[in-house]
N, C-alpha and C positions, 0 to 999 in steps of 0.2 A: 504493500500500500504506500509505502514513503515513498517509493521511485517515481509514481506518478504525479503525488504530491507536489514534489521535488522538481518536475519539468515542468507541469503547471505551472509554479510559481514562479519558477524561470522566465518561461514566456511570456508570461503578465505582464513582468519587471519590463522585460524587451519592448514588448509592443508598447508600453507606456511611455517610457522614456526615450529609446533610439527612434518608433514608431511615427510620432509627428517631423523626425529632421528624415528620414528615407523617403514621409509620406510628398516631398517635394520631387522625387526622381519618377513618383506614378506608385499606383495601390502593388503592383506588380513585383515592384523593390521588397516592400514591408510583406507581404504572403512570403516570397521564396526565402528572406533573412528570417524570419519567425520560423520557416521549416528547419532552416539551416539549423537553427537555436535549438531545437525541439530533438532533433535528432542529436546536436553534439552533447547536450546534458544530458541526454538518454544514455549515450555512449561514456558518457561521466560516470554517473548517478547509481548505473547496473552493474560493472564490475566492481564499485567500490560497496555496493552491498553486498555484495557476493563473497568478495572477501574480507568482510568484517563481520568475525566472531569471537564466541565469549562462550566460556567453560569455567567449573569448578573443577581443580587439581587438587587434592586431597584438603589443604586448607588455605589456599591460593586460587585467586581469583585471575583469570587468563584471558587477554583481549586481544585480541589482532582488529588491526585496521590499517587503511592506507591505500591509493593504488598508485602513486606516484613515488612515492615516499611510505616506504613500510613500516610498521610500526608494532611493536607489540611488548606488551606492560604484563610483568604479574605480583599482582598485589597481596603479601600476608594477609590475610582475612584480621591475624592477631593484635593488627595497628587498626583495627574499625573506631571508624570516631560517630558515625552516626550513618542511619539508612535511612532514603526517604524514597519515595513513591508517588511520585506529582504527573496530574492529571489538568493541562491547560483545558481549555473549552473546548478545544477543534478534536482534540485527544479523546475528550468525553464521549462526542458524536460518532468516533471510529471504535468506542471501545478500547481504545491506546493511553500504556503510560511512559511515563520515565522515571527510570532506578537511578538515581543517585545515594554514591554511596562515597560519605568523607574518609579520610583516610587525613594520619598527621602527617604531616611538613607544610602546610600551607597550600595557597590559593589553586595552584598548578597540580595539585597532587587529586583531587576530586576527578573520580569513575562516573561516569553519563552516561547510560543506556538506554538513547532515544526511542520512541516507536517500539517499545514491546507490546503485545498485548498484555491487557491488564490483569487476566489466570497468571501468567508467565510471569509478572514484574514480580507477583505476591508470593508465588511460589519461591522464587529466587530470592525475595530479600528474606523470607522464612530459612532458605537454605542458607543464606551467607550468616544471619543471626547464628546459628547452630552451631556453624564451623566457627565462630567468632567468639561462641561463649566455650569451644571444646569441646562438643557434638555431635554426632553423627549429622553429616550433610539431610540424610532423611527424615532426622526425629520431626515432630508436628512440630505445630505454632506452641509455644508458650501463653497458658492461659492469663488471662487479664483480670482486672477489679476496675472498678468504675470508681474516677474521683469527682473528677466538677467536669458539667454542662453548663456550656456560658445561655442563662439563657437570651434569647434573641430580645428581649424588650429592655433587659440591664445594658444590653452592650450597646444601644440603642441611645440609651438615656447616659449612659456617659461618657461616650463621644461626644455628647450634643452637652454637657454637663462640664466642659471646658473653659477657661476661661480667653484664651485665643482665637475658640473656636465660637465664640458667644458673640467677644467683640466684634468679629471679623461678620456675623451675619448681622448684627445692629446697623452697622456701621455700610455692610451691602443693601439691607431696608432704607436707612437714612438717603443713601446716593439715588437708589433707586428711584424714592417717593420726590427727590427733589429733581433729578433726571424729568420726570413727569410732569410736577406742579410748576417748574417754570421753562419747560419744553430746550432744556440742554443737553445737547446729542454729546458733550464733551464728558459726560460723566460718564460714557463707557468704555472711554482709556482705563478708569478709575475701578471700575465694574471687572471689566477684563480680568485682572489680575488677582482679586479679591476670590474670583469664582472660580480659578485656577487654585486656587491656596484653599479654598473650603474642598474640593475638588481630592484633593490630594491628604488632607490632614481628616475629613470627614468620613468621605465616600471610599477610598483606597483603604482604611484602616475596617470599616464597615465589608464591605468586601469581601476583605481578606480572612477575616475574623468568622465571618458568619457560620453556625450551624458548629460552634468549638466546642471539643470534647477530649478530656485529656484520661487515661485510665494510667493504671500499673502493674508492670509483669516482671518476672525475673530478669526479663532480655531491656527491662529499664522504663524508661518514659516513652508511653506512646500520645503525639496530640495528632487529631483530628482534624481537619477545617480546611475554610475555603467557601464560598460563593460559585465564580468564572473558575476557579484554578482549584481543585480539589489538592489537599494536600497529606496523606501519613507520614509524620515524620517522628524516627523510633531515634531515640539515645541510650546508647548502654550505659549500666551503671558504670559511676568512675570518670564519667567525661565531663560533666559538670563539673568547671572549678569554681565560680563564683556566681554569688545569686545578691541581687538587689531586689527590694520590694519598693516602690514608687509610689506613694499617695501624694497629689496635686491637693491642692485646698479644698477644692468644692467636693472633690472626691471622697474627701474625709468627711464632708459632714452626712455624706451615704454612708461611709465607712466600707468604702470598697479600695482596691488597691491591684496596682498591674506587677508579675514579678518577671524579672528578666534574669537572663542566664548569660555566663563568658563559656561556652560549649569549645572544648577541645576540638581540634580539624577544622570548623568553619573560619573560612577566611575569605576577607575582604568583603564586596556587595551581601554573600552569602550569610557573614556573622548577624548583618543587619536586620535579614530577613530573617532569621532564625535565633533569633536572642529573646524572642517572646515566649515565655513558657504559659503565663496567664493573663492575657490579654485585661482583664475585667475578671476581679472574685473579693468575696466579704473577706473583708481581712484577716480572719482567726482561718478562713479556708488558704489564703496566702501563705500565711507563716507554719501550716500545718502542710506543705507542698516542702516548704524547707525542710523540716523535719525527716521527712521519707526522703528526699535527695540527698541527706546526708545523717544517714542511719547513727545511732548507736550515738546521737547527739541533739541538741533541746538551746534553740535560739534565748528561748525567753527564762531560760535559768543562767544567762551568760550574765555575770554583773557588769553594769555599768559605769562608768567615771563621768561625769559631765566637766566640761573645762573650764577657765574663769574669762574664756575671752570673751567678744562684743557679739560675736557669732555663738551662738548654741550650738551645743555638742556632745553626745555619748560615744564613750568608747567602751571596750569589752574585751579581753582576752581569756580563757580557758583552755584547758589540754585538748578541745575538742576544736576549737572556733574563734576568728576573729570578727567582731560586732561592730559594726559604727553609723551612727544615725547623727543625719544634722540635715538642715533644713528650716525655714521660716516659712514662709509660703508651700513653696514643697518638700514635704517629708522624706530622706532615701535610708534606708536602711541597706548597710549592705552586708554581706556574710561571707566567708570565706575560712574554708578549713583549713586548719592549720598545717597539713599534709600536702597541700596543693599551695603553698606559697612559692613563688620562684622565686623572688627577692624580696627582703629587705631592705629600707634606706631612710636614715635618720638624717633628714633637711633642715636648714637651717640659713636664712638669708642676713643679709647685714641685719636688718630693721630687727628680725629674728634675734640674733644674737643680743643687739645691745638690750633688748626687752628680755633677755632671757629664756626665751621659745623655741621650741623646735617642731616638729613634723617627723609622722611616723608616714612613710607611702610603706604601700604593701603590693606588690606587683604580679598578677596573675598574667595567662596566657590574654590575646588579644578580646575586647566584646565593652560594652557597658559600663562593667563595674569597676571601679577606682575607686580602689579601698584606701582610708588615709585617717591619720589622727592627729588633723591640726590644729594651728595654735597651742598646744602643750609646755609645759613646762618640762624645762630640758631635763632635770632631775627625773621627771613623770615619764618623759617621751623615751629615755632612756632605758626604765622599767621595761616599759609595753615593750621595748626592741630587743631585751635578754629575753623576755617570757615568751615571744614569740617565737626566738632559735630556740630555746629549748623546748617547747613542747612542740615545734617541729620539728628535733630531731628526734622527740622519742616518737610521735605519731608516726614514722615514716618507718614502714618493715622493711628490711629490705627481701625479703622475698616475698610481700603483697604488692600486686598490682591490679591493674582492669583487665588484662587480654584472660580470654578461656575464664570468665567469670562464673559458670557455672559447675566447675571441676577446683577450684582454689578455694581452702580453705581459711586460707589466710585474709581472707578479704575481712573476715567479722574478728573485731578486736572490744569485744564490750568485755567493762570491767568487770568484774566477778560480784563486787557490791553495789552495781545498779541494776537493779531488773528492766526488762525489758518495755518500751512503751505498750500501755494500755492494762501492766498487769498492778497489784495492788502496792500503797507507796510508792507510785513511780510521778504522782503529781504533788510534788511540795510547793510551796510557796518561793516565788521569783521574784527579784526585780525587774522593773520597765526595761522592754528594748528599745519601745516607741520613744517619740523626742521628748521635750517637755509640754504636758499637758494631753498626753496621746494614753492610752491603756497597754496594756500588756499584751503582745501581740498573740498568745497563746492563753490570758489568762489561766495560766498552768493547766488547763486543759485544751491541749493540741486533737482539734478534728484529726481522723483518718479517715482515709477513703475507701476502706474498705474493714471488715471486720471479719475476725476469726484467722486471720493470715500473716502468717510470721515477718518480722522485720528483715531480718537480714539474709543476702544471696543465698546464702547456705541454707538454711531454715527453710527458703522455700523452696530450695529446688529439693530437698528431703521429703518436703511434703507435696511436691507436684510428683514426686516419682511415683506416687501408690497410683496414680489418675492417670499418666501420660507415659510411657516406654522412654528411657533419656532426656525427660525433661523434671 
């Protein structure tokens, strides 16, 4: 089906553009070049489908392509950073998706399997999960739990529940009604661009978002969604390095909140599109999403330091997590484990020094989140920068990692005197994460989204094996 696609679209392009500068030499010229066209893309288009394919090698992923230039990659399955499954509109109408599947080292390194049929993408990303967690390429899907449905009239009302997004449609009303009442054609320079920006910041997030649904399996986070562009996009455990939760003003006095993620492999355009884990959810559903992306640990029991500068500020360190919330108008909390820190860096500028302050940055892989504890005093800032090498050098196994997730033991490190969440004792009393004046984002009881089903990799894949053969 793509080949003919493919010369279609060719000729289109042709007859469009070269079509009116031949259509001077007679109709005669633009028919025989448009043949001419039609046939060489043909001749393009066929052999280069023909040989471009793609195989599973035991836990290697094997692609040939090219017909000028050959070409052929084989990808460890055991570097997966995430699998998606995207369905544009045109794809929908044939029944067609596309397999992308990240892989680390950045933006060049991401696998595209255009034009599969849609049995075929599903199967194959089930297959690569498998080899990816350590599985038999055939074991099934791994079963899921349901966490949050956005539903469609929340995501509705707080897109529109903006404050840029409010000004910009006043202020489009305003132009409009005075466009009208004193008949000035000049206010649609002004209109123009207003309805490109609602356009984009309204309808494009709308969109994208609609019909979101996010669940949890052992193969990780799977979300849902999409309008025009259907999208699965699954994250193994382990790839999340950092999570920010985002409440805007108006948003809080719904008490809802967007959480975004710094996701291992996505790079560049892709991190952007892909950094939303919860578009729109009630807050304790927010911070209860942290909790399950990073097991065997509890945001709203991290203590916090507030600072003395002119700016508001909480910070947080624990063996498990570093916290830091600051904001005036927008609230950002951000999280980050203390296993997953690439750098530490204690800053410090002129103005800095002579006041006596410093700056804790905390440096993860590329996305959103810029974790940091400024304004501090340098004695303070000092602290937070020993407690954070050290409880990341002992959180760090070194023979725990993410690859073959379903086979390593070593991935579950709970302490022998915390119980696990949801069993009894396990909800004491915490300090605030939220900023000042904000509640406790888990009031010591953290939502789950699912009930009866163990925390950690291990645990479940124990208990999925009575149900499912290797899973």
């Amino acid at each position: 089906m793509i080949v003919p696609i493919q010369v279609t679209a060719v000729t289109l392009v042709f007859v469009a553009l070269v079509g009116p500068i031949l259509n001077t030499f007679g109709f005669g010229w633009v028919v025989m070049m448009a043949v001419a066209v039609v046939f060489g893309t043909l001749a393009y288009a066929l052999p280069s489908w023909w040989y471009g394919t793609f195989g599973l090698r035991e836990d290697h992923l094997v692609v040939h392509g090219g017909l000028v230039m050959r070409s052929s990659r084989e990808v460890p399955l055991s570097r997966l950073q995430a699998v998606d499954v995207v369905q544009p509109l045109l794809m929908q109408v044939f029944g067609m998706a596309e397999l992308r599947i990240e892989m680390a080292g950045g933006d060049a390194t991401a696998v595209r399997l255009r034009c599969l049929p849609r049995g075929l993408a599903e199967r194959l990303r089930v297959a690569v999960l498998a080899h990816a967690a350590g599985l038999p390429g055939r074991s099934p899907e791994a079963p899921e739990w349901p966490f949050y449905r956005l539903p469609f009239i929340l995501l509705l009302g707080a897109l529109t529940f903006r404050v840029p997004v409010l000004l910009s449609f006043i202020l489009l009303l305003m132009l409009a009604t005075a466009g009208a009442v004193f008949t000035e054609y000049g206010v649609i320079g002004a209109l123009l661009p207003l309805t490109l920006g609602l356009l984009r910041y309204f309808w494009g997030p709308l969109a994208r978002y609609t019909d979101y649904y996010a669940s949890l399996s052992s193969d990780g986070l799977r979300l849902r969604y999409g309008m025009f562009q259907r999208r699965m996009q699954t994250v193994p455990p382990g790839r999340i390095q950092a999570v920010r939760v985002v409440e805007p003003l108006l948003w809080r006095a719904l008490g809802v909140a967007r959480v975004e993620a710094n996701v291992a492999g996505y790079a560049g355009e892709r991190q952007g599109d892909s950094a939303t884990l919860l578009p729109v959810a009630p807050r304790r559903r927010a911070f209860a999403l942290v909790n399950e992306l990073f097991p065997e640990s509890e945001a709203a029991h991290v203590p916090l330091v507030p600072n003395r500068g002119p700016v508001p500020s909480l910070v947080g360190v624990d063996e498990r997590l570093f916290v830091s919330s600051r904001g005036l108008f927008c609230l950002v909390t951000e999280i980050v484990p203390v296993e997953r820190v690439q750098t530490v860096r204690l800053v410090a500028g002129p103005l800095a020094r002579l006041t006596g302050r410093a700056a804790v940055d905390v440096d993860t892989p590329p996305g959103p989140v810029r974790a940091r504890a400024a304004g501090r005093e340098a004695g303070e800032a000092r602290r937070f920068l020993d407690a954070l090498v050290e409880y990341g050098r002992r959180a760090r196994v070194p023979a725990a990692g993410t690859e073959r997730w379903a086979t390593r033991s070593t991935l579950s490190r709970r302490p022998s005197g915390r119980p696990p969440r949801g069993e009894a004792g396990a909800d004491t009393a915490s300090p605030e994460v939220g900023g000042p004046g904000t509640g406790s984002p888990g009031s010591g009881e953290p939502e789950t989204g699912k009930t009866g089903t163990p925390d950690t990799p291990d645990e479940r894949g124990a208990s999925e094996a009575d149900d499912t053969p290797g899973r």
